[in-house]
mmCIF file of the N, C-alpha and C atoms, coordinates in Angstrom:
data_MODEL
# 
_entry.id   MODEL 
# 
loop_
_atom_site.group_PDB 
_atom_site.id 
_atom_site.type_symbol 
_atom_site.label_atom_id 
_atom_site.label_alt_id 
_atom_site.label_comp_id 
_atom_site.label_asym_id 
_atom_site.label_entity_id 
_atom_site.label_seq_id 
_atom_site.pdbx_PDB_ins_code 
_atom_site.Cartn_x 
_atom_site.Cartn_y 
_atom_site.Cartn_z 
_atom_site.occupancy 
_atom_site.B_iso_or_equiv 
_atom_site.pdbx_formal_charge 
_atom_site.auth_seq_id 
_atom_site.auth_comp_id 
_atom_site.auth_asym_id 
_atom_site.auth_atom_id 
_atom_site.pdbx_PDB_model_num 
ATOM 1   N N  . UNK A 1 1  ? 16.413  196.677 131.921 1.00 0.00 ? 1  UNK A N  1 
ATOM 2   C CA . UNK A 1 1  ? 15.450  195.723 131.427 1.00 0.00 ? 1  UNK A CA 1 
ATOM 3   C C  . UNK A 1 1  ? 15.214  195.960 129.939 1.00 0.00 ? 1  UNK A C  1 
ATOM 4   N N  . UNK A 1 2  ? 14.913  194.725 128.977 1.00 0.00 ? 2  UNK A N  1 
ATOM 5   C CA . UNK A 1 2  ? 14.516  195.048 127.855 1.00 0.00 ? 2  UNK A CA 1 
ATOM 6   C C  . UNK A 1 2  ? 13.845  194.183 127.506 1.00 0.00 ? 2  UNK A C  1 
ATOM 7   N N  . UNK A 1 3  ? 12.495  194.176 126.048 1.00 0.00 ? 3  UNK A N  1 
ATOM 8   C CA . UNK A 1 3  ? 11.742  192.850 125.997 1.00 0.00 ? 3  UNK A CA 1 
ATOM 9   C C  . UNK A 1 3  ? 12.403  192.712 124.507 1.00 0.00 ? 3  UNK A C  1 
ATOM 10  N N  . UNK A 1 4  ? 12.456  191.687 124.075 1.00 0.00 ? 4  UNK A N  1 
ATOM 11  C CA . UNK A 1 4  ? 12.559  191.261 122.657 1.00 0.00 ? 4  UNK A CA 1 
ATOM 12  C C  . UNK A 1 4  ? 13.513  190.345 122.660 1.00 0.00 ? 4  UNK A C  1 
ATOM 13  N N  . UNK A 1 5  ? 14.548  190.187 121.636 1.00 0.00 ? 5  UNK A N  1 
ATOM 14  C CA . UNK A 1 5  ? 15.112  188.837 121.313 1.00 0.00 ? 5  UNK A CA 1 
ATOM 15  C C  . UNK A 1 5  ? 16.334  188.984 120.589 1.00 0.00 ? 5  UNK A C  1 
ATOM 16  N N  . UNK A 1 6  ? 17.274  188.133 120.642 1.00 0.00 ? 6  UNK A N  1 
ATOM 17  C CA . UNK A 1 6  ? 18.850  188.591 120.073 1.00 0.00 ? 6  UNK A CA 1 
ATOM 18  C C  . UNK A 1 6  ? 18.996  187.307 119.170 1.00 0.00 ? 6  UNK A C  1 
ATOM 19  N N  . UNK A 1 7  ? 19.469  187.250 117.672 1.00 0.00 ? 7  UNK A N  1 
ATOM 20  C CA . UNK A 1 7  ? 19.516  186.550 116.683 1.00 0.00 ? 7  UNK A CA 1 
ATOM 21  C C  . UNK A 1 7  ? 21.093  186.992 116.346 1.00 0.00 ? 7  UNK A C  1 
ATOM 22  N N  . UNK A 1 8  ? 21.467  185.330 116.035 1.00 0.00 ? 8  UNK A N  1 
ATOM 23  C CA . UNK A 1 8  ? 23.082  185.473 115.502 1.00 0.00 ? 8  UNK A CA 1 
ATOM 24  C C  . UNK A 1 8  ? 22.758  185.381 113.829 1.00 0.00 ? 8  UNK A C  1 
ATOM 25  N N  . UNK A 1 9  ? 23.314  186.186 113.076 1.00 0.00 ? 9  UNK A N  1 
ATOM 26  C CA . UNK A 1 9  ? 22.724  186.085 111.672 1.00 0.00 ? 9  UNK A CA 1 
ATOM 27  C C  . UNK A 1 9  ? 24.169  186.256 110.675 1.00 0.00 ? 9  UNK A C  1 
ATOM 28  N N  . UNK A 1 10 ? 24.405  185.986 109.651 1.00 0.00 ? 10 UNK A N  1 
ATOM 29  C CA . UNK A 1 10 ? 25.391  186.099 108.711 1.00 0.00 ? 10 UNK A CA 1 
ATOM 30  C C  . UNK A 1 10 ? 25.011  186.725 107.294 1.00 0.00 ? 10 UNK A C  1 
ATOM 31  N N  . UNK A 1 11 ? 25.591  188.073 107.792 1.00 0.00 ? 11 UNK A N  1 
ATOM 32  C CA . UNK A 1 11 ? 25.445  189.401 106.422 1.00 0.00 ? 11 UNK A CA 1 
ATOM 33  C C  . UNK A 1 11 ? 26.311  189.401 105.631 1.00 0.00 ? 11 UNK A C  1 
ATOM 34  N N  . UNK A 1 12 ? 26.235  190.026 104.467 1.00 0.00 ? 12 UNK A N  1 
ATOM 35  C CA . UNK A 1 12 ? 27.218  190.305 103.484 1.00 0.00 ? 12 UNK A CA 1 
ATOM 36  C C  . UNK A 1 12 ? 27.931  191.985 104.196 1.00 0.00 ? 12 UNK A C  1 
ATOM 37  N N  . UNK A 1 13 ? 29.167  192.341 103.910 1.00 0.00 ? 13 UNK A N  1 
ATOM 38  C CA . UNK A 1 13 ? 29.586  193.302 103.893 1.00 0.00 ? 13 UNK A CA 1 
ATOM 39  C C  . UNK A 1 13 ? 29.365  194.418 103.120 1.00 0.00 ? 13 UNK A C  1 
ATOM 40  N N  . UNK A 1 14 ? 29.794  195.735 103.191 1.00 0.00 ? 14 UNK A N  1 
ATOM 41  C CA . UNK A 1 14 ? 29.650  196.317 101.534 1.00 0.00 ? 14 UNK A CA 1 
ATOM 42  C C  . UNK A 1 14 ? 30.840  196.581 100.606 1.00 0.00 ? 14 UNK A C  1 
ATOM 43  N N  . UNK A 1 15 ? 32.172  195.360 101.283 1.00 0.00 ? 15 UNK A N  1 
ATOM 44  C CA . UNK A 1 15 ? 32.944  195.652 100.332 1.00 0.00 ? 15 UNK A CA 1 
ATOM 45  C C  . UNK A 1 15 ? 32.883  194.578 99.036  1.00 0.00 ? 15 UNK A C  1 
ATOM 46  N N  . UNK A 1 16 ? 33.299  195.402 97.848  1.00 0.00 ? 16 UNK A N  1 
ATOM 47  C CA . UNK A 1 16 ? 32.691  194.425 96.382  1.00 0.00 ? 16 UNK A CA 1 
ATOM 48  C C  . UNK A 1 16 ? 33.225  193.386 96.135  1.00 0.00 ? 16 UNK A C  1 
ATOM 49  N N  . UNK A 1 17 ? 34.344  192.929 96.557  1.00 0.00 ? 17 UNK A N  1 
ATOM 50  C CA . UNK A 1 17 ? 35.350  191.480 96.343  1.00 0.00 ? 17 UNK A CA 1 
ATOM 51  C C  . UNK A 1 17 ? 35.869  190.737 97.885  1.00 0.00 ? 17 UNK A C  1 
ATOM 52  N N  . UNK A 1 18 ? 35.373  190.885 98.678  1.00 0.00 ? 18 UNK A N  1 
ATOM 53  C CA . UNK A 1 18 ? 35.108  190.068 99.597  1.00 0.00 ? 18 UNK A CA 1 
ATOM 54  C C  . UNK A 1 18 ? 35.190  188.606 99.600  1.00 0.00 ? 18 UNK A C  1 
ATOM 55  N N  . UNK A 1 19 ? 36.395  188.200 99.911  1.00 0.00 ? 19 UNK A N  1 
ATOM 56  C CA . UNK A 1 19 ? 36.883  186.898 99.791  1.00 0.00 ? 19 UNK A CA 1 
ATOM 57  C C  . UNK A 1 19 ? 35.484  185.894 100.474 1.00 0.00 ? 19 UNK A C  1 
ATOM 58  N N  . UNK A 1 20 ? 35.237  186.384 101.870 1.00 0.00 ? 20 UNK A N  1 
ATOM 59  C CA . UNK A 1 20 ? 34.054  185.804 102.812 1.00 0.00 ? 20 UNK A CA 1 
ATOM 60  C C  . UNK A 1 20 ? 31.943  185.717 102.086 1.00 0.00 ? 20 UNK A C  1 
ATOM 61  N N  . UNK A 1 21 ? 32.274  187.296 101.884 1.00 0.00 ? 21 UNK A N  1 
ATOM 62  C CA . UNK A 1 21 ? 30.926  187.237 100.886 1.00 0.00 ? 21 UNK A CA 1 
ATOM 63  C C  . UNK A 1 21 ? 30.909  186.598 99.418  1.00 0.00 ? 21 UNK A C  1 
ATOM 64  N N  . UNK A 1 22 ? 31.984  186.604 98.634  1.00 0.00 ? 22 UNK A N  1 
ATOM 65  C CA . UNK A 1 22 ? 31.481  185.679 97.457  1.00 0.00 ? 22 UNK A CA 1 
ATOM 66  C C  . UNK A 1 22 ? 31.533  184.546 97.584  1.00 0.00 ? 22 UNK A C  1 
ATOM 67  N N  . UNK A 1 23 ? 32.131  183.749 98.984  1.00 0.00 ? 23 UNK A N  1 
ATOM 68  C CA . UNK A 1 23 ? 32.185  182.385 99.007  1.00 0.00 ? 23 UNK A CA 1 
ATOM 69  C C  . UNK A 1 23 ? 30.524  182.096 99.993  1.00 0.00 ? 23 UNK A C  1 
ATOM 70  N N  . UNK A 1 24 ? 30.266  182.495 100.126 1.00 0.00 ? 24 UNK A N  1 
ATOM 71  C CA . UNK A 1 24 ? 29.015  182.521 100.632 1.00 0.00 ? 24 UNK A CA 1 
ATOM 72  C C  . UNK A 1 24 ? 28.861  182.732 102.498 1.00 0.00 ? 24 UNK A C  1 
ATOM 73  N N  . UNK A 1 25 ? 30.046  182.947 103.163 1.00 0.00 ? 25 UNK A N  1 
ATOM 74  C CA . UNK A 1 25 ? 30.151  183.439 104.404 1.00 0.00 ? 25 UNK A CA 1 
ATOM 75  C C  . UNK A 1 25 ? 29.498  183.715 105.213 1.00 0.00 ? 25 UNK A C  1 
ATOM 76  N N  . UNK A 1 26 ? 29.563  185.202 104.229 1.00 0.00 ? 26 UNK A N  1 
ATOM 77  C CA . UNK A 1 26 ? 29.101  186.476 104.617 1.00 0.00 ? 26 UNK A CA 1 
ATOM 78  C C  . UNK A 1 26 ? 29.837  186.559 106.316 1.00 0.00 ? 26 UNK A C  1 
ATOM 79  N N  . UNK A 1 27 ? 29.579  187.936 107.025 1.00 0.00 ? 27 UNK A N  1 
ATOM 80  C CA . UNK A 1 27 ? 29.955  188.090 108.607 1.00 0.00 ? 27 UNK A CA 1 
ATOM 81  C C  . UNK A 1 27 ? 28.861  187.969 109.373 1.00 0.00 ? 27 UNK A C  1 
ATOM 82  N N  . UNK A 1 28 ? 29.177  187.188 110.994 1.00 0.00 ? 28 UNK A N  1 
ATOM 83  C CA . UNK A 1 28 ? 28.522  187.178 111.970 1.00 0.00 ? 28 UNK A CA 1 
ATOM 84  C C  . UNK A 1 28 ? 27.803  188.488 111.900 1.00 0.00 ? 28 UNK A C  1 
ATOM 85  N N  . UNK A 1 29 ? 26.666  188.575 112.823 1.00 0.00 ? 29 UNK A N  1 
ATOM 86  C CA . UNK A 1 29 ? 25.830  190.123 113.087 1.00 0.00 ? 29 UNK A CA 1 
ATOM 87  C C  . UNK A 1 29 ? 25.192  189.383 114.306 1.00 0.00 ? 29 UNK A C  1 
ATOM 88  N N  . UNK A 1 30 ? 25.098  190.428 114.940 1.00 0.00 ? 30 UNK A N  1 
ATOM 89  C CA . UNK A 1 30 ? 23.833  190.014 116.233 1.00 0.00 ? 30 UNK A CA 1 
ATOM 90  C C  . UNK A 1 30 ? 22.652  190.985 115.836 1.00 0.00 ? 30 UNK A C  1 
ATOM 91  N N  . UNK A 1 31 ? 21.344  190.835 116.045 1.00 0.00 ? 31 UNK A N  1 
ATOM 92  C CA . UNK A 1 31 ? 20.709  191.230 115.857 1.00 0.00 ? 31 UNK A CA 1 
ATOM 93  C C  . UNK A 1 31 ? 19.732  191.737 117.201 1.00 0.00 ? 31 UNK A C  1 
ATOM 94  N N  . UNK A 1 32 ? 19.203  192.398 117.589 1.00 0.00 ? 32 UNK A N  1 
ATOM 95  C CA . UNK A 1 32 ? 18.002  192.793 118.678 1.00 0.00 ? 32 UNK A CA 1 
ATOM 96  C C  . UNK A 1 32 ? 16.888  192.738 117.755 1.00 0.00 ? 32 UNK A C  1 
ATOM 97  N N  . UNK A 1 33 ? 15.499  192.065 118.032 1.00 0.00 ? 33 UNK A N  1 
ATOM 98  C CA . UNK A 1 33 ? 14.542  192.568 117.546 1.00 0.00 ? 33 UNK A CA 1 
ATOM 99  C C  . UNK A 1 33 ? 13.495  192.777 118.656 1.00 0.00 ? 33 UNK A C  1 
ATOM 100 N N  . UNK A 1 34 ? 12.456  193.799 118.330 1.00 0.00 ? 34 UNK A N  1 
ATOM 101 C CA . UNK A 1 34 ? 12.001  194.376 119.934 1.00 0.00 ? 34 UNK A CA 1 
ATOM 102 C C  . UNK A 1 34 ? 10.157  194.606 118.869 1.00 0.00 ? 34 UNK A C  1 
ATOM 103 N N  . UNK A 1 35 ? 9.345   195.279 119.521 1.00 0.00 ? 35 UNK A N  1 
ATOM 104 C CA . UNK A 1 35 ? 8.231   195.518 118.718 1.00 0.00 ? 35 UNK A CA 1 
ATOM 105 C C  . UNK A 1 35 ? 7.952   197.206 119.220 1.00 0.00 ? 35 UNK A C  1 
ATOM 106 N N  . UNK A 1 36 ? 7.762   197.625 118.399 1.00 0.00 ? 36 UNK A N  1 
ATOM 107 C CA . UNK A 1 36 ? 7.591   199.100 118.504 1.00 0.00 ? 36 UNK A CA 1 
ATOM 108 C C  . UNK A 1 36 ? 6.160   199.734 117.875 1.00 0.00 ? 36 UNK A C  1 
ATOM 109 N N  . UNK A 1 37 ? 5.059   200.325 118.530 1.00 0.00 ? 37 UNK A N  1 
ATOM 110 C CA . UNK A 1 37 ? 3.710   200.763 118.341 1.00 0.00 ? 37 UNK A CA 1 
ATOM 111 C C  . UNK A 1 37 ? 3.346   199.342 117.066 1.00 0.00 ? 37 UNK A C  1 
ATOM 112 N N  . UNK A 1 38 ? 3.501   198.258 117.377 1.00 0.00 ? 38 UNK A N  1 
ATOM 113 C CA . UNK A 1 38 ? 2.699   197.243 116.978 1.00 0.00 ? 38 UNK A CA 1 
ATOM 114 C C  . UNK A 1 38 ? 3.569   196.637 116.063 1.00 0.00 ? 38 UNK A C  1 
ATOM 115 N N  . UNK A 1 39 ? 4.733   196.955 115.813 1.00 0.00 ? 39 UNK A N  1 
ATOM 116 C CA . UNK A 1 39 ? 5.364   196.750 114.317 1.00 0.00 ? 39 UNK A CA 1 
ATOM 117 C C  . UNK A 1 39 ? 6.823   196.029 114.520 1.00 0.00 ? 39 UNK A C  1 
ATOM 118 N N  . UNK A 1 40 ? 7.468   194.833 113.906 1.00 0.00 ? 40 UNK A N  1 
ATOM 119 C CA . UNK A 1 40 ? 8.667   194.223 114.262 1.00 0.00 ? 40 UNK A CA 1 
ATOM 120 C C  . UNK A 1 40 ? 9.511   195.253 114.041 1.00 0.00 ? 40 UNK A C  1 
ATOM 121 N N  . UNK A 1 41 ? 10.382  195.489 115.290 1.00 0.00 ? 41 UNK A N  1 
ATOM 122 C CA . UNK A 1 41 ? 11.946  196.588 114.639 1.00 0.00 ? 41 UNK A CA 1 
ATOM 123 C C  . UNK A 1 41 ? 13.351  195.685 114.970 1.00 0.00 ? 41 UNK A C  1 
ATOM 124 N N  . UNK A 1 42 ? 14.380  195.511 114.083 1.00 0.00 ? 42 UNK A N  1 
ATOM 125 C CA . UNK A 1 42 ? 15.547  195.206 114.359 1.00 0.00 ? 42 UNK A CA 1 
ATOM 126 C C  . UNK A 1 42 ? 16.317  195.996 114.317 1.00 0.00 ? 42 UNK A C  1 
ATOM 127 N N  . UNK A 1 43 ? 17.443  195.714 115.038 1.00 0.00 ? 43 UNK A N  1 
ATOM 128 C CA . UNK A 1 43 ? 18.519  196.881 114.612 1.00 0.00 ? 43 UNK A CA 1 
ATOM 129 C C  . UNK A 1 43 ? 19.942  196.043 115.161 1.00 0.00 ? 43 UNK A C  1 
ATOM 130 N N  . UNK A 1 44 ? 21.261  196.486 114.736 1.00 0.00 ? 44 UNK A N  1 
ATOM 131 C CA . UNK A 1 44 ? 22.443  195.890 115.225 1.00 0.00 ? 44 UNK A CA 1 
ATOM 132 C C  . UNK A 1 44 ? 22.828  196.154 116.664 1.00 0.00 ? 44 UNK A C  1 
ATOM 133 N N  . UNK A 1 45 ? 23.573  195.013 116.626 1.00 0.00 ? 45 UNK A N  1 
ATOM 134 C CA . UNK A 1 45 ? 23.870  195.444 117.986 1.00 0.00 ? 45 UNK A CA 1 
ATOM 135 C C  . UNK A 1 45 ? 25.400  195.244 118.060 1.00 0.00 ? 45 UNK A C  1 
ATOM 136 N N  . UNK A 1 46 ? 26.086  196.201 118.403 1.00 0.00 ? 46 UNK A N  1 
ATOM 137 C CA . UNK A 1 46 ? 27.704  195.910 118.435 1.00 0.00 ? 46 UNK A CA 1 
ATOM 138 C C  . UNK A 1 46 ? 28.031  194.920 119.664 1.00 0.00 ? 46 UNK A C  1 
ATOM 139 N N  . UNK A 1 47 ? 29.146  194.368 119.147 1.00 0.00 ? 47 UNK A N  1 
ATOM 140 C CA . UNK A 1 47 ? 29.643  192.755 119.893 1.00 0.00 ? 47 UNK A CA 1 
ATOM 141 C C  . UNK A 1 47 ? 29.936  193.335 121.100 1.00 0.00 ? 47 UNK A C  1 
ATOM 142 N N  . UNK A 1 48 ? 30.105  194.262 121.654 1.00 0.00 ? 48 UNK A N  1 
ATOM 143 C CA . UNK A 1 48 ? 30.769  194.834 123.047 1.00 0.00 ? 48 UNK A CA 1 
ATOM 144 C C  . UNK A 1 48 ? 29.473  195.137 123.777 1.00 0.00 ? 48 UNK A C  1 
ATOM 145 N N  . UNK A 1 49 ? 28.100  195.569 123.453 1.00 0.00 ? 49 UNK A N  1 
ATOM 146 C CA . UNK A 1 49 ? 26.715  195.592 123.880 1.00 0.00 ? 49 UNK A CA 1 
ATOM 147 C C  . UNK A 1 49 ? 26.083  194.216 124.155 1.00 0.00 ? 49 UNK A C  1 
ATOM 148 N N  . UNK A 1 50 ? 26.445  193.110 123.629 1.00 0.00 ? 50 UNK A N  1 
ATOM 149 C CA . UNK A 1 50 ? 26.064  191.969 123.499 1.00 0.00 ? 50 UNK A CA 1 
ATOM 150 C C  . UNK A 1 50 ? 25.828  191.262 124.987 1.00 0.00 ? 50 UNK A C  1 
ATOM 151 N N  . UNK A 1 51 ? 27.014  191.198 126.045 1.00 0.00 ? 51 UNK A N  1 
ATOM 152 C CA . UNK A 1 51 ? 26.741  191.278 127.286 1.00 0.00 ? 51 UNK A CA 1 
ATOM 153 C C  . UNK A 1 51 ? 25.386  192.034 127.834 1.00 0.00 ? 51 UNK A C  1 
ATOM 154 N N  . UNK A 1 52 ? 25.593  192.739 127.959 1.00 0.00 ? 52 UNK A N  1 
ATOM 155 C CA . UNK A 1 52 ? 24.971  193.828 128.659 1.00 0.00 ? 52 UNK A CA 1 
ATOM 156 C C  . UNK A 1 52 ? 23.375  194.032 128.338 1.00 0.00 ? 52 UNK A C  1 
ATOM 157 N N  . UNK A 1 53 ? 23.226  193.690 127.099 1.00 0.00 ? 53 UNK A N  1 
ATOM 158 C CA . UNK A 1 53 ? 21.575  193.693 126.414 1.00 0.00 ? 53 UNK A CA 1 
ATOM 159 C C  . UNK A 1 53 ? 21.384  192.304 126.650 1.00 0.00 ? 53 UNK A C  1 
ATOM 160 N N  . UNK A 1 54 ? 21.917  191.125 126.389 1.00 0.00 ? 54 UNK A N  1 
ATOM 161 C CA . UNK A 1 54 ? 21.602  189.586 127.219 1.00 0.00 ? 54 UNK A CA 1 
ATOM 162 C C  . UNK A 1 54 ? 21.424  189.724 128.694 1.00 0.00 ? 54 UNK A C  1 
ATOM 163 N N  . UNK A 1 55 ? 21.822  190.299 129.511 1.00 0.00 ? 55 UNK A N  1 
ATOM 164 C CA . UNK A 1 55 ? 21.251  190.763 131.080 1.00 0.00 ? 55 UNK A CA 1 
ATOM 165 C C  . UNK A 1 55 ? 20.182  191.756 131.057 1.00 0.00 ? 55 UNK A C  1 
ATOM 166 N N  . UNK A 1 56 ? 20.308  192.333 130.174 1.00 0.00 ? 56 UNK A N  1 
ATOM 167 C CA . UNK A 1 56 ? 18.602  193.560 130.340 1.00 0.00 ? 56 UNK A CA 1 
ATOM 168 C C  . UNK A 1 56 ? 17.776  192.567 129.770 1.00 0.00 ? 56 UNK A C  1 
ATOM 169 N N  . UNK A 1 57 ? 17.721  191.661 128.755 1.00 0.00 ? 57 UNK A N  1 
ATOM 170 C CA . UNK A 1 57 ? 16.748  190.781 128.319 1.00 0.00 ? 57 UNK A CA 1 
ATOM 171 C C  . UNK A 1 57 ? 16.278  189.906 129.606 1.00 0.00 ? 57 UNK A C  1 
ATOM 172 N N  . UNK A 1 58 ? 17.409  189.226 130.041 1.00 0.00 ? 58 UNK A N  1 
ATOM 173 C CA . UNK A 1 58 ? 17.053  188.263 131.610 1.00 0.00 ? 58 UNK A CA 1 
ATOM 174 C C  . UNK A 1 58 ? 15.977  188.934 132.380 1.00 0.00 ? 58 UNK A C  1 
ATOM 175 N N  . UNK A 1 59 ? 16.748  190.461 132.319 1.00 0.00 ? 59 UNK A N  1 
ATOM 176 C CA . UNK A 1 59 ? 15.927  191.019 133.805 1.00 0.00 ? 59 UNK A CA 1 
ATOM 177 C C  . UNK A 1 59 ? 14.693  191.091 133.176 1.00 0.00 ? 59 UNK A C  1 
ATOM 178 N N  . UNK A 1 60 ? 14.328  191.469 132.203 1.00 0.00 ? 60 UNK A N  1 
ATOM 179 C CA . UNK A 1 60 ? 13.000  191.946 131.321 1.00 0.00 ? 60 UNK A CA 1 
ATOM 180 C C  . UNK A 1 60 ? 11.888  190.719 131.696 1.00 0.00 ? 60 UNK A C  1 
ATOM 181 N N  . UNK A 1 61 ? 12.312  189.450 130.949 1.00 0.00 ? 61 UNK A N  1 
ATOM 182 C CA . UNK A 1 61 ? 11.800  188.247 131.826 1.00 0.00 ? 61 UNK A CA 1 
ATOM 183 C C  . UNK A 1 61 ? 11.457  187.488 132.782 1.00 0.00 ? 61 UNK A C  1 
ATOM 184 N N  . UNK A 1 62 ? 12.341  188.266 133.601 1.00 0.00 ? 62 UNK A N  1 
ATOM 185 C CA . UNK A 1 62 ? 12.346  187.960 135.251 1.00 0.00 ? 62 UNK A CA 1 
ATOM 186 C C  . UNK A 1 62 ? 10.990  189.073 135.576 1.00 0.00 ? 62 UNK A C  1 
ATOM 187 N N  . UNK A 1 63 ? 11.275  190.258 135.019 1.00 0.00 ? 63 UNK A N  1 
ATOM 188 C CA . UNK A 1 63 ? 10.152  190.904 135.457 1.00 0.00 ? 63 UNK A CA 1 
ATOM 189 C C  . UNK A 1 63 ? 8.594   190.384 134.929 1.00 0.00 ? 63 UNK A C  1 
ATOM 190 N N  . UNK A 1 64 ? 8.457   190.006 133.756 1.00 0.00 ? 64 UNK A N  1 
ATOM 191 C CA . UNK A 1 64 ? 7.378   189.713 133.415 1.00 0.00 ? 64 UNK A CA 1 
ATOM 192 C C  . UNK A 1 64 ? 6.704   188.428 133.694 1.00 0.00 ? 64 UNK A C  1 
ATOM 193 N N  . UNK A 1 65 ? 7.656   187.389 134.378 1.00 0.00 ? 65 UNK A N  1 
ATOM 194 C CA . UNK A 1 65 ? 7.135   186.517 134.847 1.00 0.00 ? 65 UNK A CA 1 
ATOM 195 C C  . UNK A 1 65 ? 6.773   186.613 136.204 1.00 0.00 ? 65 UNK A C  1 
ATOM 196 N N  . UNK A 1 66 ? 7.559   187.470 137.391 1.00 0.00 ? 66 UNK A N  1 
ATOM 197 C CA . UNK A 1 66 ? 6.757   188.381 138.068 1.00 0.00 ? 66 UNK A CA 1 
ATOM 198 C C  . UNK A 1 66 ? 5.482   188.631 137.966 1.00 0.00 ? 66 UNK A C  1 
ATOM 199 N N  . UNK A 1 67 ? 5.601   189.345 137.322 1.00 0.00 ? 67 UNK A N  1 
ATOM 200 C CA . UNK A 1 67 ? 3.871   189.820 137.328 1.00 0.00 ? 67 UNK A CA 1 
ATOM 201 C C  . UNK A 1 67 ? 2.886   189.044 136.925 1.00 0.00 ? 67 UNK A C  1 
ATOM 202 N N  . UNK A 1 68 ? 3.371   188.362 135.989 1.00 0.00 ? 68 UNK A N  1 
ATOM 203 C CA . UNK A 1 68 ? 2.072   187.037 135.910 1.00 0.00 ? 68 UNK A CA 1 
ATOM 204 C C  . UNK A 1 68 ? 1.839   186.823 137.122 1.00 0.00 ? 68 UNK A C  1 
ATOM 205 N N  . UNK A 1 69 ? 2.796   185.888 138.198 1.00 0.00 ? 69 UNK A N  1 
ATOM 206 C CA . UNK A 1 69 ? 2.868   186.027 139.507 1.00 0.00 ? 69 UNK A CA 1 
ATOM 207 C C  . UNK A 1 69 ? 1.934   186.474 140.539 1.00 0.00 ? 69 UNK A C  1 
ATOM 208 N N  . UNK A 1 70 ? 1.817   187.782 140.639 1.00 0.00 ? 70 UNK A N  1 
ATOM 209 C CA . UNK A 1 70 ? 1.271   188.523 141.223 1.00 0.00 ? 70 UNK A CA 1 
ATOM 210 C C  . UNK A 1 70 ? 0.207   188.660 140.669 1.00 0.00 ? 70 UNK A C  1 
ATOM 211 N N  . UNK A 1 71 ? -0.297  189.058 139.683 1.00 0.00 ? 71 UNK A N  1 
ATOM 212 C CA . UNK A 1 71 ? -1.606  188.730 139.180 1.00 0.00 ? 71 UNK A CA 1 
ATOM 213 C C  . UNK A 1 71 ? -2.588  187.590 139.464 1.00 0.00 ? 71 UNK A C  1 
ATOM 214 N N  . UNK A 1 72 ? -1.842  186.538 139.592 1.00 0.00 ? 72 UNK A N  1 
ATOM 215 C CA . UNK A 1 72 ? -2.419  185.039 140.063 1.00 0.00 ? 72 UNK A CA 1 
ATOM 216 C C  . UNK A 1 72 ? -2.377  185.625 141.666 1.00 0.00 ? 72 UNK A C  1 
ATOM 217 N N  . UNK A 1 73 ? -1.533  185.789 142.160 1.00 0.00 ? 73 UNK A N  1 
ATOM 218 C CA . UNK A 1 73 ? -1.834  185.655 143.901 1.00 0.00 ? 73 UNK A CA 1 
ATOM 219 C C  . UNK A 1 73 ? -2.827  186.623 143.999 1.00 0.00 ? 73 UNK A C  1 
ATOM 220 N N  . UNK A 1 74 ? -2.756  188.170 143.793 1.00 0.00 ? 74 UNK A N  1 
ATOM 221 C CA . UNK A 1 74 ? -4.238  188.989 143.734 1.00 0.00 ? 74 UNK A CA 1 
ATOM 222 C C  . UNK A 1 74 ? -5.186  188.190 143.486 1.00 0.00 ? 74 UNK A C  1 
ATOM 223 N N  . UNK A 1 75 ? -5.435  187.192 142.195 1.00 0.00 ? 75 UNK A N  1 
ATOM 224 C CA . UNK A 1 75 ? -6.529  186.951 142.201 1.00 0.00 ? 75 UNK A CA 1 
ATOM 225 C C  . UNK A 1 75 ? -7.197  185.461 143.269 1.00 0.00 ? 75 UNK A C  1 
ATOM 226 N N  . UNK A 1 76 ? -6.254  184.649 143.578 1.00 0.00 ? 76 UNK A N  1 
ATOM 227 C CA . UNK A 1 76 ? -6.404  183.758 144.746 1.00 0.00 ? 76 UNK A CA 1 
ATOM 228 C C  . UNK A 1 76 ? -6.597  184.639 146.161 1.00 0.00 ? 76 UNK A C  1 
ATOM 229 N N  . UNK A 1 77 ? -5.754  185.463 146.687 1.00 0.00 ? 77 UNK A N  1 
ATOM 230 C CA . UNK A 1 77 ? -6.285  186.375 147.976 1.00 0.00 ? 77 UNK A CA 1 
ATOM 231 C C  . UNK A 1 77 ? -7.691  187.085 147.799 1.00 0.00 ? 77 UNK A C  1 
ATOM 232 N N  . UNK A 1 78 ? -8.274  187.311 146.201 1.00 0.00 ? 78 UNK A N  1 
ATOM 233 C CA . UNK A 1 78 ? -9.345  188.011 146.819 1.00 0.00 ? 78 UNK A CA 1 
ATOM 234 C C  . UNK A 1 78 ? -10.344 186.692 146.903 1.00 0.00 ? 78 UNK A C  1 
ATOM 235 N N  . UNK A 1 79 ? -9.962  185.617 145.967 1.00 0.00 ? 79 UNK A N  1 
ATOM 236 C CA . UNK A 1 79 ? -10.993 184.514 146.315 1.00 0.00 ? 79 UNK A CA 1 
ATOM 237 C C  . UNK A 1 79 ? -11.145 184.028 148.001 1.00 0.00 ? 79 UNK A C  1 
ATOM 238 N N  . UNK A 1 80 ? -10.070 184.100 148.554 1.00 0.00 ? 80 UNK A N  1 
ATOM 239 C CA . UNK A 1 80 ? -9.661  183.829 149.643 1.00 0.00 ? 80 UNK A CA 1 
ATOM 240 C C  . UNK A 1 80 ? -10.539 184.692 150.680 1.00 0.00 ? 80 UNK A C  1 
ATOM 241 N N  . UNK A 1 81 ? -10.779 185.766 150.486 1.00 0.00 ? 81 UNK A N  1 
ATOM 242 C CA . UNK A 1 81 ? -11.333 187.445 151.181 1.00 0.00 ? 81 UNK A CA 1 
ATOM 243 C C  . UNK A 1 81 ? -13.125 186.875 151.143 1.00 0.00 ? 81 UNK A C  1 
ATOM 244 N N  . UNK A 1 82 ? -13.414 186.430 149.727 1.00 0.00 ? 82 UNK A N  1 
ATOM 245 C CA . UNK A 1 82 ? -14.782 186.021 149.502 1.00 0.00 ? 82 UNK A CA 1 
ATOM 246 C C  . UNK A 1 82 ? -15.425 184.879 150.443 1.00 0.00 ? 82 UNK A C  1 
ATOM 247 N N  . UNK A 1 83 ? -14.693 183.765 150.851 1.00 0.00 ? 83 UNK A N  1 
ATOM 248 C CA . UNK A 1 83 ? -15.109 183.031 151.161 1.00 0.00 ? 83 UNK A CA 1 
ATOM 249 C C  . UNK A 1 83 ? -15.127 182.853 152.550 1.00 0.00 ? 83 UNK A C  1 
# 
């Protein structure tokens, strides 16, 4: 599972004559961005991880809409208990 978000973005390289970067290109990048003790963090993500972190994101969502879920039915069963 993971929470945050994957961005396709176009970087410059660091080589200095770069046929792709001086024409304005630049290379594909995927990006993860996630939030860490309150604060945006990105970081790369290599193209072979790209699978695999798009299914931990799914599940991440699947879980958290879950629990909204369940939160709502707890709170309808105890209305239910009251009356």
């Amino acid at each position: 599972m993971a929470k945050g978000s994957l961005a396709k973005v176009r970087k410059p390289c660091i080589r200095p004559n770069c046929p792709a970067c001086r024409s304005g290109h630049k290379h594909p990048a995927l990006l993860f961005s996630f939030t860490r003790q309150g604060k945006r963090v990105c970081r790369y993500v290599p193209a072979q991880l790209e699978g695999l972190l798009r299914e931990a994101l799914d599940n991440g969502r699947q879980v958290e809409r879950r629990l909204a879920q369940l939160g709502e039915e707890l709170l309808e069963r105890y209305r239910q208990q009251r009356s």
